[in-house]
Structure formats: C-alpha cells, structure tokens
N, C-alpha and C positions, 0 to 999 in steps of 0.2 A: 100343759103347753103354754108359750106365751106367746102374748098379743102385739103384733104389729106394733111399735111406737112404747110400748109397756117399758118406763123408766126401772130402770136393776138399782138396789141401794143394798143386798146384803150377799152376803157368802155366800149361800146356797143356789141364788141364781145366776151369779158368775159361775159358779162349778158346772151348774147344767147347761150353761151356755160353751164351755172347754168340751162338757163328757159329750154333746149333741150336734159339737161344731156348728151351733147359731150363732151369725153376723150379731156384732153391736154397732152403733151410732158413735160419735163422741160429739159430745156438745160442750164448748165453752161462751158462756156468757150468752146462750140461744145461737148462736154461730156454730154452724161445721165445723169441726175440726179432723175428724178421720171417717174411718170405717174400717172396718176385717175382722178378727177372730182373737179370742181374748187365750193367750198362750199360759198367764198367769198370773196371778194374783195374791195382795197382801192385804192387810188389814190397811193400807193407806195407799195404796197403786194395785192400778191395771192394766197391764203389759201387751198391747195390742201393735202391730208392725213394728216388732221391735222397738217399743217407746214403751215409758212407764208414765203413766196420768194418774196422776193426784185425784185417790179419792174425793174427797174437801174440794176441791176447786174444778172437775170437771162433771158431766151429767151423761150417765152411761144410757142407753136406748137398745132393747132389743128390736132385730131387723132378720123375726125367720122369714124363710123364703125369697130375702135377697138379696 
C-alpha cells in the first residue's frame, strides 16, 4: 500500500495507482498543479484529466483515500 504524500518516480507505481484507482497530487516547482487519477502513462508522461505531465519537470504524489 502507499503512504499519504509518498512521491511515485517508477513504472510500477503509476500502474498500481491506474490498477487500484489511487488519486495522485501534481506538483510543479512545490506548487499545485492538479489532482485525479492517472489514465496513463509513458516512460516521459503521465496522463491525468486528460493532460499529459512531463515526467522530468513535474512531481507525482500519491493521495489514497482522497
């Protein structure tokens, strides 16, 4: 399971956060930038409310239970 606030950097916890429908965070530069559920994912984006974020330049945040 992951923890409240727990920064995501690889494959397998994007996948488990798609297969287990857990909220993510977006963080640019410590600033909000979104929230919702991550539809899908590449080796350089992550595709959350229909947006794609830049691996490299944003900071993903698991958010279960909210």
């Amino acid at each position: 399971m992951y923890l409240f606030g727990q920064k995501l950097t690889v494959d397998v916890q994007f996948y488990d956060h798609i297969e287990n429908e857990i909220p993510i965070q977006i963080y640019h530069d410590h600033n909000h930038a979104d929230i919702g559920y991550i539809v899908g994912y590449s080796d350089n984006f992550i595709m959350v409310n229909q947006i794609c974020y830049c691996r490299k330049q944003f900071t993903f945040v698991s958010r279960p239970g909210y």
